[in-house]
DSSP file (Angstrom, degrees, kcal/mol; ACC not computed):
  #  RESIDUE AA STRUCTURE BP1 BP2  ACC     N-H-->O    O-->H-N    N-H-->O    O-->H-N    TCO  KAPPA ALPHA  PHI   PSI    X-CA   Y-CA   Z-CA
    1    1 A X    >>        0   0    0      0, 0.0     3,-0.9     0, 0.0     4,-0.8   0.000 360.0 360.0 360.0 -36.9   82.1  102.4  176.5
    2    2 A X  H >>  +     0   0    0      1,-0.2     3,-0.9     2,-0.2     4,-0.6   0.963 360.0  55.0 -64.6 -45.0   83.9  103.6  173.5
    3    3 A X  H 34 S+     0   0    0      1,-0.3    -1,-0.2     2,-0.2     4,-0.2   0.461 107.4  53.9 -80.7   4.4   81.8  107.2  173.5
    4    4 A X  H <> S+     0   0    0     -3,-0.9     4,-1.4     3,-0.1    -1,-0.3   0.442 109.5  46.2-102.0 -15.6   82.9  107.8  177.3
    5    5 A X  H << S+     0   0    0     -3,-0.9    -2,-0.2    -4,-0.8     4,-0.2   0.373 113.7  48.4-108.9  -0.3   86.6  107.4  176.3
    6    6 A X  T  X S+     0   0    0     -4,-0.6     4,-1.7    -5,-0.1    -3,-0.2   0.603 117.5  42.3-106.4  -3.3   86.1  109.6  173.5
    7    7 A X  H  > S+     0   0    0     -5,-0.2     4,-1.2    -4,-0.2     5,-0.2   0.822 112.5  48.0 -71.8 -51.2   84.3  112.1  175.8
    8    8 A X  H >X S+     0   0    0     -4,-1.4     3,-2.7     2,-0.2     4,-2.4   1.000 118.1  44.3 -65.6 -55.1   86.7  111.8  178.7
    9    9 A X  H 3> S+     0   0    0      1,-0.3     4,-1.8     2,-0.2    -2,-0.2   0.913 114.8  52.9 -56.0 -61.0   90.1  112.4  175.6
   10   10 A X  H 3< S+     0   0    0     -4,-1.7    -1,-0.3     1,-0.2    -2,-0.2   0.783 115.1  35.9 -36.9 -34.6   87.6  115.2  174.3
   11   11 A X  H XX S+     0   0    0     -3,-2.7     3,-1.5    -4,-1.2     4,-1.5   0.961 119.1  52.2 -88.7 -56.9   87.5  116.8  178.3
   12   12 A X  H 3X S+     0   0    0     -4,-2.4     4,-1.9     1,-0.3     2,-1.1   0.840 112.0  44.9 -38.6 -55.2   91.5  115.8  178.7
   13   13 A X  H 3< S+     0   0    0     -4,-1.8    -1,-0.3     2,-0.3     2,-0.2  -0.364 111.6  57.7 -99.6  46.3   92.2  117.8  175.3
   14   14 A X  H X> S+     0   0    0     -3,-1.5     3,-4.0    -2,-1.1     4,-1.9   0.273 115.0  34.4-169.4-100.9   89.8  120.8  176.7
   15   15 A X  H 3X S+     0   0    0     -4,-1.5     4,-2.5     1,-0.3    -2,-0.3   0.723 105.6  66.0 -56.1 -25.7   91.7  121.3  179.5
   16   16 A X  H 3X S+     0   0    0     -4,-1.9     4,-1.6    -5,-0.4    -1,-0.3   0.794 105.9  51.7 -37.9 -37.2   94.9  120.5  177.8
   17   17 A X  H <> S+     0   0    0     -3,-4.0     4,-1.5     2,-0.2     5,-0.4   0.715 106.8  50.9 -92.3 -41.0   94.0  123.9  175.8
   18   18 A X  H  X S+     0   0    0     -4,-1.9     4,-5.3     2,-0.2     5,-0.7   0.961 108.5  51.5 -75.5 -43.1   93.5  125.7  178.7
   19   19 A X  H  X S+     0   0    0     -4,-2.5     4,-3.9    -5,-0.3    -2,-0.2   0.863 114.7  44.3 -22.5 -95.9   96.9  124.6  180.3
   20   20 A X  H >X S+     0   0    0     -4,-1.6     3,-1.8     1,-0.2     4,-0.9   0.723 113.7  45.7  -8.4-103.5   98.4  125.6  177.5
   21   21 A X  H 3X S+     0   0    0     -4,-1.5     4,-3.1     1,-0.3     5,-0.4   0.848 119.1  48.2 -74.3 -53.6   96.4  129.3  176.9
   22   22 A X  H 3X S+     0   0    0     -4,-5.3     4,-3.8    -5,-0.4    -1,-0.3   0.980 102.8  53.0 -61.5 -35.0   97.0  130.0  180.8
   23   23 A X  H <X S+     0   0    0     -4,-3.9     4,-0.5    -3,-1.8    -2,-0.3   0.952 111.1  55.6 -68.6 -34.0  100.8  129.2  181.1
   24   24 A X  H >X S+     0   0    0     -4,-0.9     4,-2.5     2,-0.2     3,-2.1   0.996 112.4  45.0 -46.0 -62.1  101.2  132.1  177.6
   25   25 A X  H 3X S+     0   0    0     -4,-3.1     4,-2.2     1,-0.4    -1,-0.2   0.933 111.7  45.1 -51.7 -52.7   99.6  134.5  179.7
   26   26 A X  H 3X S+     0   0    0     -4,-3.8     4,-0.8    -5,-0.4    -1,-0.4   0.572 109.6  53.4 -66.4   2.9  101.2  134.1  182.7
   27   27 A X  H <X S+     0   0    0     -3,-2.1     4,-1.3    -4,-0.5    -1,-0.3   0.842 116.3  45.5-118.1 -56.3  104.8  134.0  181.0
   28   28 A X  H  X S+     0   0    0     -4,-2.5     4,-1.7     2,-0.2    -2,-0.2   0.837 115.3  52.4 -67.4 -26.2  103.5  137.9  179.2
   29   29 A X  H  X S+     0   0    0     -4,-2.2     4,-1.9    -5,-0.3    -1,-0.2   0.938 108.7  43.0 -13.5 -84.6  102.4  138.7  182.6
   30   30 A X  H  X S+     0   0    0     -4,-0.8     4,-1.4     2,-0.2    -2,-0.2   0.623 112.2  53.3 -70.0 -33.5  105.3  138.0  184.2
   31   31 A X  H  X S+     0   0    0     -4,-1.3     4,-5.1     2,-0.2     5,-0.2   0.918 114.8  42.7 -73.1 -48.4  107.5  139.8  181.5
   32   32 A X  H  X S+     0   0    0     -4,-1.7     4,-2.1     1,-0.2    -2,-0.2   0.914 113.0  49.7 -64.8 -31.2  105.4  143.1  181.7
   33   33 A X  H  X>S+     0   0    0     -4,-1.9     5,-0.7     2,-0.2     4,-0.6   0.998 107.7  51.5 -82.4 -66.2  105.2  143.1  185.4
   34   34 A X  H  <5S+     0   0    0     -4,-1.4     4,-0.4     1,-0.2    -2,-0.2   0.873 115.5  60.8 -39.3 -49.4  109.6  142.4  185.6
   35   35 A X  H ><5S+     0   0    0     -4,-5.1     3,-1.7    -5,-0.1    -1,-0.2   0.972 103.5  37.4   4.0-108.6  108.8  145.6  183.2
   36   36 A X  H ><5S+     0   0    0     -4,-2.1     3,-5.5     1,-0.3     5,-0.4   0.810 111.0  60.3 -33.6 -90.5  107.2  147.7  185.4
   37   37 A X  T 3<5S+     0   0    0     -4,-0.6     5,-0.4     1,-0.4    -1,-0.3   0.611 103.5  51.4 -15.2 -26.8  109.4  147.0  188.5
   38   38 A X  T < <S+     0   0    0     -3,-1.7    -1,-0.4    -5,-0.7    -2,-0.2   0.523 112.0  43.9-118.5  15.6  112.2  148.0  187.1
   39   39 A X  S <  S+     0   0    0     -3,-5.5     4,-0.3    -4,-0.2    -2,-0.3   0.806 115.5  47.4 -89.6 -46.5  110.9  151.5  185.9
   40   40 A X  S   >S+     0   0    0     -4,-0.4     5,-1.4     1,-0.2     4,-0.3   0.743 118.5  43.8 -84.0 -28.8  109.1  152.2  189.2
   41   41 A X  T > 5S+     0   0    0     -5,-0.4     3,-1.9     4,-0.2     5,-0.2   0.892 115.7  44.3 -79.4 -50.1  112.5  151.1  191.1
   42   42 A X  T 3 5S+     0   0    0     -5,-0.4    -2,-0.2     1,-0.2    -1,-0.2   0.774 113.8  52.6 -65.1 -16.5  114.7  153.0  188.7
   43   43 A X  T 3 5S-     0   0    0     -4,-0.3    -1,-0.2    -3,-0.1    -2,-0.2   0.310 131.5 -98.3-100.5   6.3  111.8  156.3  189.1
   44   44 A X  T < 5S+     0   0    0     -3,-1.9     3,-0.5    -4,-0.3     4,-0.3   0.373  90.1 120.3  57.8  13.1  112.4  155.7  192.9
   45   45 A X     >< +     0   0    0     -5,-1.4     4,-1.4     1,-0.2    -4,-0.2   0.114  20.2 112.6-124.0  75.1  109.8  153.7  193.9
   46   46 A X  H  > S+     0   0    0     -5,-0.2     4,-2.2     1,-0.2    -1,-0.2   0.739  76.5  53.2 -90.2 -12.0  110.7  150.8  195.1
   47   47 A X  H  > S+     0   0    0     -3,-0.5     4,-1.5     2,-0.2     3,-0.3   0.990 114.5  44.2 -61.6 -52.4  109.8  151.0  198.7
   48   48 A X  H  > S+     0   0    0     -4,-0.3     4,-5.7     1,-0.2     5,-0.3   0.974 117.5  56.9 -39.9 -44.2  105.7  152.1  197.7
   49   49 A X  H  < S+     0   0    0     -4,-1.4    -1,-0.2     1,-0.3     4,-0.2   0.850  98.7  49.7 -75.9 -46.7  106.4  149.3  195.2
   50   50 A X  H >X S+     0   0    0     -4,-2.2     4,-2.1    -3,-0.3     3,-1.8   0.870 114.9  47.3  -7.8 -66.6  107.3  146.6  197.6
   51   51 A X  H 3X S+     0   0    0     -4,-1.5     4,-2.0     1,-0.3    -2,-0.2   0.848 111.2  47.8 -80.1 -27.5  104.1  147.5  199.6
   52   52 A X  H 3< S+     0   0    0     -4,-5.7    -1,-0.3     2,-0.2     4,-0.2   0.585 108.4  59.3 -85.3   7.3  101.6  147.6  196.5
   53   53 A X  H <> S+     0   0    0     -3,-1.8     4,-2.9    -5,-0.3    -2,-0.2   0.779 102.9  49.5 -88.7 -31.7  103.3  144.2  195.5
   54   54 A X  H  X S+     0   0    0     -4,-2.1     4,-1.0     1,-0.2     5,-0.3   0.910 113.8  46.4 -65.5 -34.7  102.1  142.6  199.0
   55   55 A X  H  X S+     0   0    0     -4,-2.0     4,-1.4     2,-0.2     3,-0.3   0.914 117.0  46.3 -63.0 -34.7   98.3  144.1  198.2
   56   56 A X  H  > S+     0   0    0      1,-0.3     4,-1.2     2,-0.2     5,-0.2   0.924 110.3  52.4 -83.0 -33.6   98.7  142.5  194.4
   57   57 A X  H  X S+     0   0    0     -4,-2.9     4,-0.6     1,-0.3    -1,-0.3   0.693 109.6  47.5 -82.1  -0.6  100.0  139.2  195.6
   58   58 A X  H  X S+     0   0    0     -4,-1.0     4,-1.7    -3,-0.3    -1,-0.3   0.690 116.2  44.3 -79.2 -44.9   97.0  138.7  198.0
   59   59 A X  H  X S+     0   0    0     -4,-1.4     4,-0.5    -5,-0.3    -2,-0.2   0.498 111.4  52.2 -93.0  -3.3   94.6  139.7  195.4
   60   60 A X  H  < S+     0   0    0     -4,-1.2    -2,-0.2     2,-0.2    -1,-0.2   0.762 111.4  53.9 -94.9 -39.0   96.6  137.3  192.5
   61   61 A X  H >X S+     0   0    0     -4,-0.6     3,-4.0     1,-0.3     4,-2.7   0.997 108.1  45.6 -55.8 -77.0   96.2  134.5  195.1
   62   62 A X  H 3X S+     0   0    0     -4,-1.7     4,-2.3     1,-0.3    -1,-0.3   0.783 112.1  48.6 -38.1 -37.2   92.6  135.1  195.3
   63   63 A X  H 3< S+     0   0    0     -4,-0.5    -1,-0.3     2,-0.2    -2,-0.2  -0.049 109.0  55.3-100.4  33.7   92.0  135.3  191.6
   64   64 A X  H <> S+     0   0    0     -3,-4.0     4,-0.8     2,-0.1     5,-0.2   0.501 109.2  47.3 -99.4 -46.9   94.1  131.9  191.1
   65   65 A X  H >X S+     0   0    0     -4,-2.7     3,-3.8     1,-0.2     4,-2.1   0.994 110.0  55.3 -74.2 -72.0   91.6  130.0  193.9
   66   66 A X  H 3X S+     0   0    0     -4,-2.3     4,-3.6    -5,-0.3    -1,-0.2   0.835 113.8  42.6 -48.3 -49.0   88.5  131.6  191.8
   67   67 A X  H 3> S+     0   0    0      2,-0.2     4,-1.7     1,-0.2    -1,-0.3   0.647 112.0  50.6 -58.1 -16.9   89.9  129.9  188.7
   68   68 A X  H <X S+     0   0    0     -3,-3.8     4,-3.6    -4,-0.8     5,-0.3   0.755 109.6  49.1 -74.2 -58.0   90.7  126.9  190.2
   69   69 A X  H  X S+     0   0    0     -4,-2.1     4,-2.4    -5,-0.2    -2,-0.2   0.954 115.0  48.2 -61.9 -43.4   87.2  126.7  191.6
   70   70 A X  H  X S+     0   0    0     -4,-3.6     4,-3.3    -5,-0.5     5,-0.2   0.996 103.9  55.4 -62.0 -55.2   85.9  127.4  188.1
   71   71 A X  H  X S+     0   0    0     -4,-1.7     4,-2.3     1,-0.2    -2,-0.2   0.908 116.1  43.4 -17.5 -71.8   88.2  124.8  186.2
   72   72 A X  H  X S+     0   0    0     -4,-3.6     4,-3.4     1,-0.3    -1,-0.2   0.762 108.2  57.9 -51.2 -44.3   86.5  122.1  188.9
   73   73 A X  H  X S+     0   0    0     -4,-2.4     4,-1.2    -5,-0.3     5,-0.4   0.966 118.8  29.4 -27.6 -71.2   83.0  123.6  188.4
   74   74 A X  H >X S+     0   0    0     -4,-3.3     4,-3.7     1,-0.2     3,-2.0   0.943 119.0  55.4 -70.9 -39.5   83.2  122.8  184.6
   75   75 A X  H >X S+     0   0    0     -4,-2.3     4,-1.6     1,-0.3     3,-1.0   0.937 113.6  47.5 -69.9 -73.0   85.7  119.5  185.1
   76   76 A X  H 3X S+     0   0    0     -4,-3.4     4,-1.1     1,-0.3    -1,-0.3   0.665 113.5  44.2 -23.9 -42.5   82.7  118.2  187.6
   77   77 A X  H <X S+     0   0    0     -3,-2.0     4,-1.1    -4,-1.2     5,-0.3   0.653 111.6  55.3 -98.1 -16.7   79.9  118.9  185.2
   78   78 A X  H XX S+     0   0    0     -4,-3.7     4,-2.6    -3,-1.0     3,-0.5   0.986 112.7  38.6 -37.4 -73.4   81.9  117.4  182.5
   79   79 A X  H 3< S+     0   0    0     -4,-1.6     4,-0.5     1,-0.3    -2,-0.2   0.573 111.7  59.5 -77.2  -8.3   82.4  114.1  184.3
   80   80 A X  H 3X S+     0   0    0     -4,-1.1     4,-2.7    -5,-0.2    -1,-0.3   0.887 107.3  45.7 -55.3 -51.4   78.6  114.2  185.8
   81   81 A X  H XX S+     0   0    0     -4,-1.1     3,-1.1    -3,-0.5     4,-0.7   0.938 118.2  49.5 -60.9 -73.2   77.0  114.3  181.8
   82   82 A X  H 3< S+     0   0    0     -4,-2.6     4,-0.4    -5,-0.3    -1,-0.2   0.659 113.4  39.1 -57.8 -13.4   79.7  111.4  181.3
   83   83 A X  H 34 S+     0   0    0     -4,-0.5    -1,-0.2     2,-0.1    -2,-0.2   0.799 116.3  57.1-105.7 -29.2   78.9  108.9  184.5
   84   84 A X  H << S+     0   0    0     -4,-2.7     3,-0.4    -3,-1.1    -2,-0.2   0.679 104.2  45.2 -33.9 -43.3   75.3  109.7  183.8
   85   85 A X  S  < S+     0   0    0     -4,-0.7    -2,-0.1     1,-0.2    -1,-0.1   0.625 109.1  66.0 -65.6 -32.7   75.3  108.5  180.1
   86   86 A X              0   0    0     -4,-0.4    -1,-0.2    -5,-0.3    -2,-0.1   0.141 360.0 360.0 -74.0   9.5   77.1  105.7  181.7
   87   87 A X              0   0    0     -3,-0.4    -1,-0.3     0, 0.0    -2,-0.1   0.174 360.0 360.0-146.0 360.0   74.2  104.5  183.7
């Protein structure tokens, strides 16, 4: 029992790291894009810019769900090895 509660803290402190690694990016992300936006508005193109924001936020959506779906992938095969051992 003890080596499944140091496997599950090992998986917590896994994904803890990814937490962590994804919320940086998105916070330099988010600075460069507030960037951009406010050259391309200030260069006059904030109507184009509007419409290429609806195309990016359909396609950021989509690549949030694939990462999501990966996370679960590995977080599943994690807790499979660990209920297996259990057995």
């Amino acid at each position: 029992m003890a080596d499944t509660a140091k496997q599950l803290e090992k998986l917590i402190e896994t994904l803890d790291e990814y937490i962590a690694q994804a919320k940086a990016g998105m916070n330099k992300n988010h600075q460069q894009i507030e960037g951009m936006r406010a050259e391309l508005t200030e260069r006059g193109f904030g109507e184009a810019l509007d419409e290429v924001e609806g195309v990016v936020e359909i396609t950021g959506h989509h690549g949030q769900a694939l990462g999501r779906l990966t996370m679960a992938g590995m977080v599943r095969g994690e807790l499979l090895k660990i209920l297996e051992q259990t057995k």
